[in-house]
C-alpha positions as CSV (number, residue, x, y, z in Angstrom):
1,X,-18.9,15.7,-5.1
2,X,-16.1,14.3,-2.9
3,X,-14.6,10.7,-3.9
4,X,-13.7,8.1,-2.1
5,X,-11.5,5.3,-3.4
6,X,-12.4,2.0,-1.5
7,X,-11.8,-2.0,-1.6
8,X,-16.0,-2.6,-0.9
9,X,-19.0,-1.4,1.1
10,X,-17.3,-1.4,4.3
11,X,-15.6,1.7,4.5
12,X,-14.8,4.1,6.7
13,X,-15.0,7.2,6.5
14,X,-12.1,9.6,7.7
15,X,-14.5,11.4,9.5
16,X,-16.1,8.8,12.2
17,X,-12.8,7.9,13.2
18,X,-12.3,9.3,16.0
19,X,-16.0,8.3,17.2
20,X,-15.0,4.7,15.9
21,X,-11.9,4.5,17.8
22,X,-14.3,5.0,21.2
23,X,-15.3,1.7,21.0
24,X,-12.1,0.0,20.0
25,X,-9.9,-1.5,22.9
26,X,-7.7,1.5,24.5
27,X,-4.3,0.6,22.5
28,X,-6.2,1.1,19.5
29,X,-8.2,4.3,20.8
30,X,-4.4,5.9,21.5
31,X,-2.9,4.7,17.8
32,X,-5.8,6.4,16.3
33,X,-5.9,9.6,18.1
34,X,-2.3,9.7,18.0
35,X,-3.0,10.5,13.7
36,X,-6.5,11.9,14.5
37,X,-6.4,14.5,16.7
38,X,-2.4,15.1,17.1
39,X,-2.4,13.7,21.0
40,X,-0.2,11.1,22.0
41,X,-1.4,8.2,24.4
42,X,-0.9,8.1,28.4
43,X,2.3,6.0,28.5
44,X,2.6,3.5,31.2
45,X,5.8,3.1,33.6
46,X,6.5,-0.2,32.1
47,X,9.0,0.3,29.1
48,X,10.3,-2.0,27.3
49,X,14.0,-1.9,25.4
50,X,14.6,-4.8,23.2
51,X,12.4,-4.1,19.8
52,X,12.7,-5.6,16.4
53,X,12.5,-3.2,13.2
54,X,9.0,-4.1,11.7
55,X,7.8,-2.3,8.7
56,X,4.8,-0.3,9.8
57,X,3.8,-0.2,5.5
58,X,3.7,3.7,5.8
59,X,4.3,5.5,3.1
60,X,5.0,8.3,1.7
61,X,8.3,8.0,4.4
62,X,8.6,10.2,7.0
63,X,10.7,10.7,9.9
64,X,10.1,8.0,12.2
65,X,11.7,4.5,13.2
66,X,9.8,1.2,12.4
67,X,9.2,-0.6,15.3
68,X,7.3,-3.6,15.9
69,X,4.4,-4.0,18.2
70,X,5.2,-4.8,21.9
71,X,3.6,-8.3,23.1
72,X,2.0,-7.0,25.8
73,X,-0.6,-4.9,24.0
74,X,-1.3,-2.1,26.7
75,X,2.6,-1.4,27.4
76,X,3.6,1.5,25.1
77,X,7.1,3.0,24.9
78,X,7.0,6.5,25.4
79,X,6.7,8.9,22.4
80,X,7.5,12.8,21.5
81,X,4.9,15.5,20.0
82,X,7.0,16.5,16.6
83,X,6.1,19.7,15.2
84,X,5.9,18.3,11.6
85,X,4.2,15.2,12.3
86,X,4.3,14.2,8.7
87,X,7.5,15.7,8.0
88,X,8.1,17.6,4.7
89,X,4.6,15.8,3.3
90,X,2.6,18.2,5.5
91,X,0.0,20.4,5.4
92,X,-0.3,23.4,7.7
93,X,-2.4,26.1,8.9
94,X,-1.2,29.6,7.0
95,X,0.2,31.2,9.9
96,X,1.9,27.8,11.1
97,X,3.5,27.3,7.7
98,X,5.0,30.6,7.8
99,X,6.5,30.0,11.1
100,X,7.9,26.7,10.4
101,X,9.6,28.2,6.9
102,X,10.8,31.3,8.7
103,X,12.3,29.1,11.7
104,X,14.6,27.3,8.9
105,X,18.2,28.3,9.8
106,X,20.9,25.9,10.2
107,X,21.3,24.1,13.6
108,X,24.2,24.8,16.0
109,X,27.1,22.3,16.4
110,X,26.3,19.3,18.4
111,X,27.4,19.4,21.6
112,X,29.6,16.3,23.2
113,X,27.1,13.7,24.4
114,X,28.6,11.2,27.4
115,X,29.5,7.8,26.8
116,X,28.2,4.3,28.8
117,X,30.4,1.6,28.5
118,X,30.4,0.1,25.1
119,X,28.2,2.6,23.7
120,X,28.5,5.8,22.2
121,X,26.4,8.2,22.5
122,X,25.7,11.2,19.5
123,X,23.6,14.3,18.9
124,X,21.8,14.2,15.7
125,X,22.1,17.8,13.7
126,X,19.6,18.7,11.1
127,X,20.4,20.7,7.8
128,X,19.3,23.6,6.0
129,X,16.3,22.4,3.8
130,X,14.3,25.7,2.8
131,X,16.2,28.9,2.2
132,X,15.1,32.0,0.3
133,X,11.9,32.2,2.0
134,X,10.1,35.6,1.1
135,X,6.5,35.6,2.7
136,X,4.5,38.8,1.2
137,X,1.0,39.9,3.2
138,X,-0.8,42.2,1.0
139,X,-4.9,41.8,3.2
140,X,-5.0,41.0,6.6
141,X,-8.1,38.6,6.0
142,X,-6.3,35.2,5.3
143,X,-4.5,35.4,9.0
144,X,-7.6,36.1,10.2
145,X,-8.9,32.7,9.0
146,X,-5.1,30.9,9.3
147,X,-6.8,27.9,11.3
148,X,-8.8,27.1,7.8
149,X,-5.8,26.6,5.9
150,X,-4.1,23.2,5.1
151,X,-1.5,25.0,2.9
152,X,1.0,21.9,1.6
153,X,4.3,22.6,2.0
154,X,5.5,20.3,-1.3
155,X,2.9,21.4,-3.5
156,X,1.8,21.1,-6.4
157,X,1.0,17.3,-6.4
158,X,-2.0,15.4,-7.5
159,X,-2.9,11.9,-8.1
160,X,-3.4,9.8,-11.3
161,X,-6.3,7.7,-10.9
162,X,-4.4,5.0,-12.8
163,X,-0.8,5.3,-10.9
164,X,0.6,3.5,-8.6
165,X,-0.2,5.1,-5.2
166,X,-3.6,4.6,-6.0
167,X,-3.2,1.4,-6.9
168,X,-1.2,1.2,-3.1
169,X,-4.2,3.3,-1.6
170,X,-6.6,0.4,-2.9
171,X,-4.3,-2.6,-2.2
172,X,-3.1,-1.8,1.5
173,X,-7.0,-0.8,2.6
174,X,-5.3,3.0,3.0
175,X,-8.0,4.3,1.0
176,X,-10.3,3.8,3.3
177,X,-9.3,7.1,5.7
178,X,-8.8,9.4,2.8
179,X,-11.6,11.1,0.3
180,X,-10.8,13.0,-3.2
181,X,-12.1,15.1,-5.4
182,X,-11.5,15.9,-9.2
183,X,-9.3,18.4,-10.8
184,X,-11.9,19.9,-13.0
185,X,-10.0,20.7,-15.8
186,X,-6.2,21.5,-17.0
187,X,-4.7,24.1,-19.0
188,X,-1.7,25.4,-20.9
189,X,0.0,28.8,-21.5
190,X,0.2,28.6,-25.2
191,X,3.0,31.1,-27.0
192,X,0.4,33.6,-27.1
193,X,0.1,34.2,-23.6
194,X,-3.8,32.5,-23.2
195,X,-4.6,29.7,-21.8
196,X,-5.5,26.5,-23.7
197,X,-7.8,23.6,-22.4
198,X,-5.3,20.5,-21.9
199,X,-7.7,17.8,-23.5
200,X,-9.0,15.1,-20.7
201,X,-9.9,12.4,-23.9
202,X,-9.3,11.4,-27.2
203,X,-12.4,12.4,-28.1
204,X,-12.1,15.6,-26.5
205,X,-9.3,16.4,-29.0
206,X,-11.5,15.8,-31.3
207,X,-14.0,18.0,-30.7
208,X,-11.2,21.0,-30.8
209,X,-13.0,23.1,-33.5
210,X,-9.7,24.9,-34.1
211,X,-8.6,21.6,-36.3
212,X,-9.6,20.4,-39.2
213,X,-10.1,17.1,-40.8
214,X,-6.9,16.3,-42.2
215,X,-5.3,17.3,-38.4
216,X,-7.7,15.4,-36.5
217,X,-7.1,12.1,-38.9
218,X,-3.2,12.3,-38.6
219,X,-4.3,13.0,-34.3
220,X,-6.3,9.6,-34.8
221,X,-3.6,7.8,-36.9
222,X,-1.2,8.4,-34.0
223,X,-3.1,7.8,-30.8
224,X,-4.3,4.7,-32.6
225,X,-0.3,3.6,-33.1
226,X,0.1,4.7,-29.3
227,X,-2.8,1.9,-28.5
228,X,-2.0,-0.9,-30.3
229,X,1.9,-0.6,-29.6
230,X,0.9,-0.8,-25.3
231,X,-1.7,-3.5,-26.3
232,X,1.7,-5.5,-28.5
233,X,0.0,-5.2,-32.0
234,X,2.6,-6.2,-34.5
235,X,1.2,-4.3,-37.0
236,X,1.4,-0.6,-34.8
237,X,4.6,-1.4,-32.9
238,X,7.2,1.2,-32.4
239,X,10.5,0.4,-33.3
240,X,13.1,0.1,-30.4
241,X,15.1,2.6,-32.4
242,X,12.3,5.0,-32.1
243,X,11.2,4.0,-28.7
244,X,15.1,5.1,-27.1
245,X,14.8,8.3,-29.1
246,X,13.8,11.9,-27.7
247,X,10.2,11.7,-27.4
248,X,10.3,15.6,-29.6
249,X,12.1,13.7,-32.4
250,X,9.1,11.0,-32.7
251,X,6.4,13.5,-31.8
252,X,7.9,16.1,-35.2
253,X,8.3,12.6,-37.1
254,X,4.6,11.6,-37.0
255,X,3.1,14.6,-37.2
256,X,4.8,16.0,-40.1
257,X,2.1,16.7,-42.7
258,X,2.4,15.2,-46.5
259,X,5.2,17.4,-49.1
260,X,2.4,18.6,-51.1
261,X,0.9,20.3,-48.1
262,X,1.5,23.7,-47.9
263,X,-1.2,25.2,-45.2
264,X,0.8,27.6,-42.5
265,X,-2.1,27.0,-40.3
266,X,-1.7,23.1,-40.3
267,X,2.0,23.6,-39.1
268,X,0.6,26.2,-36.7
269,X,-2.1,23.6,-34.9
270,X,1.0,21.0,-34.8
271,X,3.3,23.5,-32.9
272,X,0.3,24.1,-30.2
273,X,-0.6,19.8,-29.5
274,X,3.6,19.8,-29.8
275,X,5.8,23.1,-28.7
276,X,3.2,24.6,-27.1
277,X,2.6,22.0,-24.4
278,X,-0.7,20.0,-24.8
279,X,1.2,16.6,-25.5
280,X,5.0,17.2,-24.3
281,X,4.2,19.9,-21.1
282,X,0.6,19.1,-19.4
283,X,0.2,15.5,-20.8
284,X,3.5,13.8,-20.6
285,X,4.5,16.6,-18.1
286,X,8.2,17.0,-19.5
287,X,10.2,19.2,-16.6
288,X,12.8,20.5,-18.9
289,X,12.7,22.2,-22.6
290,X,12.9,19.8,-25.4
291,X,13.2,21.5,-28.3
292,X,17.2,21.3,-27.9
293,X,18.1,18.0,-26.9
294,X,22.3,18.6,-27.1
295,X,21.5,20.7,-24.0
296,X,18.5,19.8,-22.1
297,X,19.3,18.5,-18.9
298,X,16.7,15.8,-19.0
299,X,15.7,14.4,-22.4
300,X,12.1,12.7,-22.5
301,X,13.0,9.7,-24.3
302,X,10.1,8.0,-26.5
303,X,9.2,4.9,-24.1
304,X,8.7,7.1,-21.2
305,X,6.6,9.5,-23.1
306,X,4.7,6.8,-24.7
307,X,3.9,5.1,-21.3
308,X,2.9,8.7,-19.9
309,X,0.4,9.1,-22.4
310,X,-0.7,6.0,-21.6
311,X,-0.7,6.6,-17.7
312,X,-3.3,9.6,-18.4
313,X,-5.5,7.9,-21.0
314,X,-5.9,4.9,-18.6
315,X,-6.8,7.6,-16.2
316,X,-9.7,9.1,-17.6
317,X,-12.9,7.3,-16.7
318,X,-11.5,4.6,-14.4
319,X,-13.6,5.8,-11.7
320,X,-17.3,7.2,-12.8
321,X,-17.6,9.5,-10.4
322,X,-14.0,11.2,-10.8
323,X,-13.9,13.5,-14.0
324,X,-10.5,13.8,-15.9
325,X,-7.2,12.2,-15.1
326,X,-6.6,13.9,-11.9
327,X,-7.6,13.7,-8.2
328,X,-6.6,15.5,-5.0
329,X,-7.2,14.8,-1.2
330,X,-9.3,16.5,0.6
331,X,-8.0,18.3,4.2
332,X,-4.5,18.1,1.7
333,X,-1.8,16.4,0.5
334,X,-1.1,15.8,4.0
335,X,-3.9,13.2,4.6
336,X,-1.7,10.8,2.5
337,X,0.7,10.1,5.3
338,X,-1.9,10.4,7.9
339,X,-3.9,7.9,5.6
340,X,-1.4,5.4,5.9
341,X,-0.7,5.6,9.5
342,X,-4.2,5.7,10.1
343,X,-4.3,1.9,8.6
344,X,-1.0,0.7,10.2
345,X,-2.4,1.7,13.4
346,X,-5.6,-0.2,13.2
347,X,-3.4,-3.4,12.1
348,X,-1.3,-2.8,15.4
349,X,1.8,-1.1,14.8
350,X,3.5,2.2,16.6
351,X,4.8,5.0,15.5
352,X,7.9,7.0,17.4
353,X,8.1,11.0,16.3
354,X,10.6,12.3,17.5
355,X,12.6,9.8,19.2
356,X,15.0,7.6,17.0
357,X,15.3,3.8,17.9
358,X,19.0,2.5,18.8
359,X,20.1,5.8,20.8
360,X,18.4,7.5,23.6
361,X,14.9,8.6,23.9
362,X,14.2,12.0,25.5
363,X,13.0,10.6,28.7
364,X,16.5,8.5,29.1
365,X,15.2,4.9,27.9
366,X,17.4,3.0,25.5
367,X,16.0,1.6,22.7
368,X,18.2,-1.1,20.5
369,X,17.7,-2.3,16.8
370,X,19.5,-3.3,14.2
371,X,18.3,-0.5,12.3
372,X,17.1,2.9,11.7
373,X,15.2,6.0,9.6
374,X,15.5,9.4,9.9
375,X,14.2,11.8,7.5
376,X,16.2,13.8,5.0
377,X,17.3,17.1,7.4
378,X,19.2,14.4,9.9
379,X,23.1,14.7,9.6
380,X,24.3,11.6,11.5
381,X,27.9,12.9,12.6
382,X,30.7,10.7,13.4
383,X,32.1,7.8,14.6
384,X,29.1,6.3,13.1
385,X,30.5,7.4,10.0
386,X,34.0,7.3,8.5
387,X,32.9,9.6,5.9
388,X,31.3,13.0,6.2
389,X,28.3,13.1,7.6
390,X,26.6,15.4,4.9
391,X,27.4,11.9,2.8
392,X,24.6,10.1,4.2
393,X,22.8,12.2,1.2
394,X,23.4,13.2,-1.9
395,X,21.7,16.9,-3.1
396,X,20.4,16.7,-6.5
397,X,18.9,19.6,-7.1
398,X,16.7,22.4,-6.1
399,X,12.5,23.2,-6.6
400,X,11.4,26.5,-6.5
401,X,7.8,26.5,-5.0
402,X,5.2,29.1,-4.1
403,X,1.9,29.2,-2.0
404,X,-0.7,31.6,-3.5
405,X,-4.0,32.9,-2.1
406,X,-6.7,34.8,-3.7
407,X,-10.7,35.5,-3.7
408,X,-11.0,34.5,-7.1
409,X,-10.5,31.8,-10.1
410,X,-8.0,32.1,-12.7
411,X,-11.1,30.8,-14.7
412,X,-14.2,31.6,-14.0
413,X,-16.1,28.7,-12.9
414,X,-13.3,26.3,-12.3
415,X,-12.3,26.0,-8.5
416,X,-9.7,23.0,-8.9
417,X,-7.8,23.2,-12.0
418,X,-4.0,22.6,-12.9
419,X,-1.9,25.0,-15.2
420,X,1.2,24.3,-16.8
421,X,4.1,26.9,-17.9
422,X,6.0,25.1,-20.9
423,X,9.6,26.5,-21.1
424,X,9.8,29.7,-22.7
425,X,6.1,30.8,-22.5
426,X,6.5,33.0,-19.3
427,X,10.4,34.8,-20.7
428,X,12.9,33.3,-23.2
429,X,15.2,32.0,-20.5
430,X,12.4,29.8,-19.3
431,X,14.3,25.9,-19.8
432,X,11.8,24.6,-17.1
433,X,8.1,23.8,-16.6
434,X,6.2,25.7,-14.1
435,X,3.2,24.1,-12.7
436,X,0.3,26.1,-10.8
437,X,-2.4,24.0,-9.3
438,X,-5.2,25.7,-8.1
439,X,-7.7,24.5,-5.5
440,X,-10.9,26.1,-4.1
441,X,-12.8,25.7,-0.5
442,X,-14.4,22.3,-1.5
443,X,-11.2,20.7,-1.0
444,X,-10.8,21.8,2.5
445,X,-8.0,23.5,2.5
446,X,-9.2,27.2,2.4
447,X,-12.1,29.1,3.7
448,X,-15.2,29.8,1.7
449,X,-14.7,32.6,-0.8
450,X,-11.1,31.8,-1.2
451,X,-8.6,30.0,-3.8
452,X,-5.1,28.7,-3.0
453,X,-1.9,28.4,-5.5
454,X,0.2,25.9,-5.1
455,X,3.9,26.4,-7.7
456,X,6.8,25.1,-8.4
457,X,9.9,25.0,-11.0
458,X,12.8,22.5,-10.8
459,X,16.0,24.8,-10.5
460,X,19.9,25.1,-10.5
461,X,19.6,27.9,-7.8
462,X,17.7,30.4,-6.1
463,X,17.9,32.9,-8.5
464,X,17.0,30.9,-11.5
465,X,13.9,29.4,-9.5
466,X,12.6,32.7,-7.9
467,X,13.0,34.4,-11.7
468,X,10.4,31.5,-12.9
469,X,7.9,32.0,-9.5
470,X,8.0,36.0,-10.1
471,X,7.4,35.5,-13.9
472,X,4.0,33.0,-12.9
473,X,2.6,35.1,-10.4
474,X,2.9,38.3,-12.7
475,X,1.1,36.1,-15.6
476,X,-1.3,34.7,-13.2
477,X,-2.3,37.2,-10.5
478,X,-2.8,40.9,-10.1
479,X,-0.2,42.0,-7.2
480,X,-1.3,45.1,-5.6
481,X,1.4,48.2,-5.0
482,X,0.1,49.2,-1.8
483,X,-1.0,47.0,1.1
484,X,-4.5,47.1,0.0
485,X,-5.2,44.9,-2.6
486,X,-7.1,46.4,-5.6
487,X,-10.3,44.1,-7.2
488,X,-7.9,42.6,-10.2
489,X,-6.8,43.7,-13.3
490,X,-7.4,43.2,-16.5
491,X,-5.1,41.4,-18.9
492,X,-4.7,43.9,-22.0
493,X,-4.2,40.9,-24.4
494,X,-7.8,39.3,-23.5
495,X,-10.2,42.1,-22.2
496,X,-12.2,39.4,-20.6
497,X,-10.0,37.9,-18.8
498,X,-9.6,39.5,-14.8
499,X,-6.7,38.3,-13.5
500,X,-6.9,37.6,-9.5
501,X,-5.8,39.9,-6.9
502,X,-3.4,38.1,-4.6
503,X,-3.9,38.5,-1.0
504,X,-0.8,36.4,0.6
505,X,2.2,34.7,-0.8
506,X,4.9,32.2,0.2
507,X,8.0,31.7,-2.2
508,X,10.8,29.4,-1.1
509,X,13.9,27.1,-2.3
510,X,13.7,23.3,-1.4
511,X,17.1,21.4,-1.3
512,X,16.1,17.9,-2.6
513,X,17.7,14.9,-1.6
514,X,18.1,10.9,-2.9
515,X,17.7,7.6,-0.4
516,X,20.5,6.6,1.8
517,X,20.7,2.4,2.3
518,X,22.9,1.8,5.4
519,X,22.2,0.6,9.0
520,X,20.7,4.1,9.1
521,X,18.9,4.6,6.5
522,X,17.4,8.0,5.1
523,X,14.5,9.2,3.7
524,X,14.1,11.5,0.3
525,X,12.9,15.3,0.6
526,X,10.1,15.6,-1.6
527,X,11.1,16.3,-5.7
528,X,9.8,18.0,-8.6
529,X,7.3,15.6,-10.1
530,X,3.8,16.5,-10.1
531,X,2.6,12.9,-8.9
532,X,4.2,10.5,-6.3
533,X,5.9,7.7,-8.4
534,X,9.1,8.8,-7.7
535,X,8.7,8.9,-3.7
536,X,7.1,5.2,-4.1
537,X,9.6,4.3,-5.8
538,X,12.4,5.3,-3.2
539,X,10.3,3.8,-0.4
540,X,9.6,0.1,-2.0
541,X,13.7,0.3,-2.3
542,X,14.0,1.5,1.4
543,X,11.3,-1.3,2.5
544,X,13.3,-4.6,0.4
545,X,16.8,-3.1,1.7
546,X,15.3,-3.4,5.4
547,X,13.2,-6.5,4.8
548,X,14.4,-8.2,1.7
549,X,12.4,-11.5,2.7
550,X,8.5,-9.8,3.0
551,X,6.4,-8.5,0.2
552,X,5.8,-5.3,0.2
553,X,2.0,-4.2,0.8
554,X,0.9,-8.0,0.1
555,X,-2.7,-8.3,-1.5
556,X,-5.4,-7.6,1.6
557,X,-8.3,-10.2,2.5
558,X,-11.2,-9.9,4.2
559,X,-11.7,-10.9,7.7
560,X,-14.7,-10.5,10.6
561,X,-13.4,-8.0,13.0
562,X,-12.7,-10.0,16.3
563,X,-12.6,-8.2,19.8
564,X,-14.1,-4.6,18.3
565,X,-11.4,-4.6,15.6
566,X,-11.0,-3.3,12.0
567,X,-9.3,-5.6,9.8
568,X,-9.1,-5.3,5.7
569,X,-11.9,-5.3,3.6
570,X,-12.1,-7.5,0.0
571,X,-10.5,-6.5,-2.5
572,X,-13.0,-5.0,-5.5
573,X,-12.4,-1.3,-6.8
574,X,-15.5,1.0,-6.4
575,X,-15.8,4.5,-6.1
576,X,-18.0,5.9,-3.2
577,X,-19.4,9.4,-3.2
C-alpha cells in the first residue's frame, strides 16, 4: 500500500498535478509542467536582466542558479531543456541511463569566448564524473520495456522515517507531491554465506529463537542503557570516555558474557548481533571494517553509533501505515528533487536548467547577480580564478555502484528489501560495506514481473570497487554464460535457495565531490551513505553561506488559496494511504 507523508487532509496528490495546474493562472500552469511533464513554458519577448539571487528552498541541490521571481508575473526569462533535469539525483529510463553513462568522456578545451567592455566572458568545461562503465545485456526483454524503468543513477538510497529529510519533506509542504512505500524487510550476509533477517524492533530481537535467555537479557540490559542515556537518565548514562571510543570497543565491552561462562555458542550469537553485521553493518550502517581500528579508514566512534541506533528505533512505527525503518519513493529517487521543485514552483519561484545567471544565456541575454550554482561536473576556468580551476572541488573519494535487473526476488516473497555485505563476508579483502537494495514493480520503477538492484561500495579505485560489485553479483545473482539467460541456480550451500538469473547490468565508478563556498558556489556529487543526511547537510551550509540572514525552510502555515492558488497546508504529521 503506497504512503504518503503529509502536513493534513489537504493533499495533493503527485498525480492530479498536471490536471490541477489547468486551472491555476498560466505562470503557474508553465512552473508546474516545467517539473511535470519535462516541457518548458512559451517565453515571451520581454526579458528582463537585473535579478536578485533568491533561494528557491530546493533540495537535494542540483544544477541550477537561484533566481528570484520577476515582478511582472507573466514575463519569464528564457530557459534550456537539460538532459539531466535533476542532475546526478535522477532517475532514468534503462536505455536513457545507459546512454547518458556511456556519453561520459571528458569535455574538449574551451574555446576563447569574446570580451564586452568590462566584462569577461568564459566557457564553462565539465569533468569526468563516471568512468569504468561496463553495461552487460544478457535478454533482450528489459530494452524492450526501457520506457518503464526509472533506474536511479546514485542508488542505493532510502529514507528513515525519523531523519531529517523527512522531517524537511513534512516541514516545507514537499511531501505533498511525493508517495512511499516500505522496505519490507532487511538482511545480512552472515559469515556463513546466508542471509539473516536484520531485526526492525526490539521486540523482534527478541523473538530470535536462535538466543536464549541469558543472551536476550544482556540484549535487554543494553538497549535499555541505549534508552535511558538518549532520554539523560543519570543512572544509564554513558561515560564521555566511552561515548568518544570506537563504537566495536563498547559494543565487545557490554556484551562480554560473565568469567564463569563458558558456552561456545553464547560467544557465537554475540559475534552474529556484533561481527556479523546486525548492529555495526545493517543497523548503524558502518561503511568501513571495524574490527581493526589502527587501520580503518573511518572509525564509528560510540556517539555516532549510539545516535544511529537511535535514528532507526525512532523509525520503527512512527507512521502506522509504514512497516520497518525504511521508506522509498515511488517513480524513484528522482521524485525527491522533482518534489521540491514541484513546491517552489507553486510558491512562485523559477528555475534556470541549463543557463547559468551572471554570464550569458544561450539565446545572448545577460543575466547579472551577485552569485551563482553549478553542480559538481562545472570546472569554472580562469580569470575567475587565481587558482586552478579543478580547485573549486575537492575529490574525496570514489563509490562503486551497480544497477541490477532480474525476474525474480532474492527472497521469495519480499519485493522491496535492503541487503548489507559487512566487510569480509563476500572475500577476505572485503574492508568495505556493500549494500544491495532491491525493489519490485510496486514501486514504479520496473515493469510487472521484474526486480531491480541497486549497489554500491565506497572505494580507493576502480579496481578495488569493481572487485566488491563482481563479488555481490556472483553471491546474489545467477549470471548466465551465454546470451540466453538460464532459469537460476541453485546455491549448493542452501538447496532452497534459487538465486536470480540476471538479465541486464550496469557497473560504474562515481568521482565524489565536497561543497565549494565562493561567489560561485558548487554543489556535491552524491556520496556513499545509504540515506541523505549528508547532502542536507551540505545544502543548509550552501543556503546560510548565500543567505545568512533567512531561516532555512521556516515552519509552514496554513493559508486560503487566493486567485486559484496553492499555498501550505497546517502543520500535523499524518500518514495517508
Amino acid at each position: 500500500m503506497p504512503v504518503r507523508i503529509s502536513l493534513s487532509p489537504f493533499t495533493l496528490p503527485a498525480t492530479t498535478l498536471a490536471a490541477t495546474a489547468t486551472s491555476l493562472p498560466s505562470p503557474h500552469r508553465g512552473s508546474l509542467s516545467l517539473f511535470r511533464n519535462g516541457r518548458y513554458p512559451v517565453v515571451p519577448a520581454h526579458r528582463p536582466n537585473q535579478l536578485r539571487p533568491h533561494h528557491s528552498r530546493h533540495w537535494p541541490p542540483r544544477i541550477h542558479p537561484r533566481l528570484r521571481r520577476l515582478r511582472c508575473r507573466k514575463n519569464r526569462p528564457p530557459s534550456r531543456p537539460q538532459p539531466l533535469l535533476r542532475a546526478h539525483f535522477s532517475s532514468l529510463p534503462l536505455q536513457d541511463l545507459a546512454a547518458f553513462l556511456q556519453s561520459q568522456s571528458p569535455s574538449p578545451p574551451p574555446s576563447s569566448a569574446p570580451s564586452d567592455g568590462n566584462l569577461t566572458a568564459v566557457e564553462l568545461t565539465t569533468r569526468h564524473m563516471y568512468s569504468d562503465v561496463e553495461i552487460t545485456s544478457h535478454s533482450p526483454e528489459p530494452l524492450e520495456h526501457s520506457r518503464q524503468f526509472n533506474l536511479d543513477l546514485a542508488g542505493p538510497r532510502v529514507l528513515f522515517c525519523a531523519d531529517s529529510a523527512v522531517d524537511l519533506m513534512l516541514k516545507s509542504g514537499t511531501s505533498q507531491y511525493m508517495e512511499f512505500k516500505s522496505v519490507d524487510a532487511s538482511f545480512v550476509c552472515g559469515g556463513d554465506g546466508k542471509l539473516a533477517t536484520v531485526p526492525d524492533s526490539r521486540s523482534a530481537i527478541f523473538k530470535d529463537t536462535s538466543l536464549g535467555l541469558a543472551e536476550k537479557t544482556r540484549l535487554s540490559s543494553f538497549f535499555k542503557l541505549v534508552e535511558g542515556h538518549l532520554k539523560s537518565d543519570d543512572e544509564r548514562k554513558i561515560s564521555a570516555e566511552d561515548l568518544e571510543s570506537p563504537f566495536i570497543a563498547f559494543l565487545s565491552k557490554m556484551w562480554l558474557p560473565p568469567k564463569d561462562t563458558m558456552i561456545d555458542d553464547v560467544v557465537g550469537h554475540w559475534t552474529m548481533y556484533l561481527h556479523d553485521g546486525i548492529i555495526l553493518y545493517a543497523i548503524a550502517m558502518a561503511d568501513y571494517d571495524q574490527s581493526d581500528t589502527d587501520v580503518c579508514k573511518d572509525v564509528l566512534k560510540t556517539r555516532d553509533g549510539i545516535n544511529r541506533l537511535a535514528l532507526y528505533h525512532s523509525s520503527v512505527g512512527r507512521f502506522s501505515n509504514a512497516l520497518g525503518a525504511l521508506i522509498y519513493p515511488i517513480y524513484g529517487q528522482g521524485e525527491l528533487p522533482q518534489g521540491f521543485c514541484r513546491r517552489a514552483a507553486v510558491k512562485g519561484c523559477l528555475y534556470f536548467s541549463g543557463s547559468y545567471k551572471g554570464v550569458k544565456v544561450a539565446s545572448g541575454q545577460e543575466l547579472f547577480s551577485h552569485q551563482m550554482v553549478l553542480g559538481p561536473s562545472f570546472i569554472v576556468p580562469s580569470p575567475l580564478f587565481k587558482s586552478s580551476p579543478d580547485s573549486l572541488q575537492d575529490v574525496r573519494g570514489k563509490v562503486a555502484r551497480g544497477i541490477c535487473i532480474t525476474k525474480t526476488s532474492v527472497k521469495p516473497g519480499v519485493s522491496n528489501c535492503l541487503v548489507i555485505y559487512p566487510p569480509k563476508s563476500l572475500y577476505p579483502e572485503q574492508v568495505t560495506s556493500v549494500r544491495v537494495l532491491q525493489t519490485g514493480s510496486s514501486l514504479a520503477g520496473c515493469p510487472s514481473g521484474m526486480f531491480v538492484f541497486y549497489l554500491s561500495a565506497l572505494c580507493d579505485d576502480a579496481n578495488q570497487g569493481k572487485k566488491s560489485l563482481h563479488a555481490a553479483v556472483n553471491a546474489i545473482f545467477s549470471v548466465p554464460i551465454s546470451g540466453t539467460p538460464d532459469h537460476g541456480s541453485t546455491d549448493e550451500s542452501e538447496n532452497t535457495q534459487v538465486k536470480p538469473t540476471l538479465l541486464w547490468s550496469a557497473l560504474y565508478i562515481q568521482e565524489m565531490t565536497t561543497c565549494s563556498f565562493e561567489s560561485i558556489s558548487s554543489t556535491p556529487m552524491p556520496d556513499g551513505s545509504l540515506n541523505y543526511n549528508d547532502i542536507l547537510d551540505a545544502t543548509k551550509e550552501l543556503f546560510h553561506k548565500m543567505f545568512p540572514d533567512e531561516e532555512f525552510f521556516p515552519e509552514t502555515t496554513f493559508s486560503e488559496p487566493e486567485d486559484g492558488e496553492l499555498d501550505e497546508s497546517p502543520n500535523g504529521e499524518s500518514l495517508d494511504s
